[in-house]
C-alpha positions in Angstrom: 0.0 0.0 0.0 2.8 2.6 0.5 4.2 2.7 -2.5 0.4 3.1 -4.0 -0.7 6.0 -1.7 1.1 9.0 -2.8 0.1 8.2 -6.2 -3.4 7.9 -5.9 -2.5 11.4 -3.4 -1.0 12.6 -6.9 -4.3 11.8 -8.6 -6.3 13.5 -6.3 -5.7 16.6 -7.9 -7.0 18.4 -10.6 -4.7 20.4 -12.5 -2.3 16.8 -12.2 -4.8 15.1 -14.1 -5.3 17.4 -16.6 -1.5 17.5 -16.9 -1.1 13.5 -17.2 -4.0 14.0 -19.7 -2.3 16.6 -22.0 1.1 14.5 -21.9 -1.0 11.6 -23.1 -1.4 14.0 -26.8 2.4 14.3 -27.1 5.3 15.3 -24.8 5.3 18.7 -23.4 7.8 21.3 -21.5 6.9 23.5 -18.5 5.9 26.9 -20.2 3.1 24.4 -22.8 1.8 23.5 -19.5 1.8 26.5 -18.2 0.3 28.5 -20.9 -2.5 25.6 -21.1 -3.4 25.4 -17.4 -3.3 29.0 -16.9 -1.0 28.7 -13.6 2.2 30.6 -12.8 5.5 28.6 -13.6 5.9 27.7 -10.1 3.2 26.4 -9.5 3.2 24.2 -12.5 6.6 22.8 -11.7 5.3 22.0 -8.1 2.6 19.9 -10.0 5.3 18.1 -12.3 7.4 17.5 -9.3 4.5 15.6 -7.2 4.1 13.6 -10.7 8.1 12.7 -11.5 8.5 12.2 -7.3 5.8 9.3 -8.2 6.9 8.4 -11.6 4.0 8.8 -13.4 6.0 11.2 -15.7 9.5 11.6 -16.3 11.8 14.4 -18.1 13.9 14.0 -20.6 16.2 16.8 -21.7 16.1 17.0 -26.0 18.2 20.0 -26.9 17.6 23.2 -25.1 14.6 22.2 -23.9 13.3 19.6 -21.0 10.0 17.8 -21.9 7.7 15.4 -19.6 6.1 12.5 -20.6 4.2 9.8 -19.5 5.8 6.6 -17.8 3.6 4.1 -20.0 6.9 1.8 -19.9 7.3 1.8 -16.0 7.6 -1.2 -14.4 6.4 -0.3 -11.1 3.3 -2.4 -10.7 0.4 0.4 -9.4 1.7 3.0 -12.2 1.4 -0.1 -14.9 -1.8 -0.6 -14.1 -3.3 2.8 -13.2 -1.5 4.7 -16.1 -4.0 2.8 -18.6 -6.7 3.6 -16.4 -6.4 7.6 -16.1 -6.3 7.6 -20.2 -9.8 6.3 -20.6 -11.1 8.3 -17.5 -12.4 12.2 -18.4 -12.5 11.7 -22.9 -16.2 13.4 -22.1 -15.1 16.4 -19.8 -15.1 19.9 -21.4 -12.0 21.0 -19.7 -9.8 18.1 -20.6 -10.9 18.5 -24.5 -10.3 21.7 -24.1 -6.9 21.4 -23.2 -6.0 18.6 -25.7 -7.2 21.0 -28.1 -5.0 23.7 -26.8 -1.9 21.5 -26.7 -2.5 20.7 -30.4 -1.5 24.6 -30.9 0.6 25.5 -27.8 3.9 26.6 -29.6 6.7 26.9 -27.1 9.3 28.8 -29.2 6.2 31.8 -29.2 5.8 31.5 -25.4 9.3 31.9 -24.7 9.6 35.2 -27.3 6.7 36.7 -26.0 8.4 36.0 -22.3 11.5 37.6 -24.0 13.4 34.0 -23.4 
């Protein structure tokens, strides 16, 4: 049960779902998520820390940039299992096809020259 519990903790949030369910369109860095969620940076990265700290996600750096995905090849038996699980749960909530709509567009080269980056 203990390795189970901060996970199911992890899925007891909102904005965390709807962050395992835009990674499950395509990988994504912080500043997509942020621009789709609508939450500062920090608060975003608090978010994808509580999901890498319980390996549902992981980061992998390509080039300059650091992108999160989901663990679908973990071998840790709850996030096996649930991982499937959370991808057919909220297809008919308007939020969540909201977002995957928005991570279709979300452009992180424009986010970072409109933040002067």
């Amino acid at each position: 049960m203990s390795d189970c519990l901060p996970i199911f903790k992890a899925l007891g949030d909102r904005n965390r779902l709807r962050i395992l369910k835009m990674l499950e369109v395509k990988p994504l860095c912080v500043c997509e998520i942020k621009e789709v969620l609508g939450l500062a940076a920090s608060t975003t990265s608090k978010h994808l820390s509580i999901l890498k700290e319980t390996r549902l996600v992981f980061e992998q750096k390509e080039g300059k940039w650091v992108n999160y995905h989901l663990n679908r090849a973990s071998q840790i038996g709850c996030i096996r299992d649930i991982l499937p699980l959370v991808q057919t749960w909220l297809d008919d909530d308007a939020l969540c096809a909201r977002d995957r709509e928005k991570v279709q567009t979300v452009d992180r080269n424009a986010i970072c020259a409109e933040q002067g980056m």
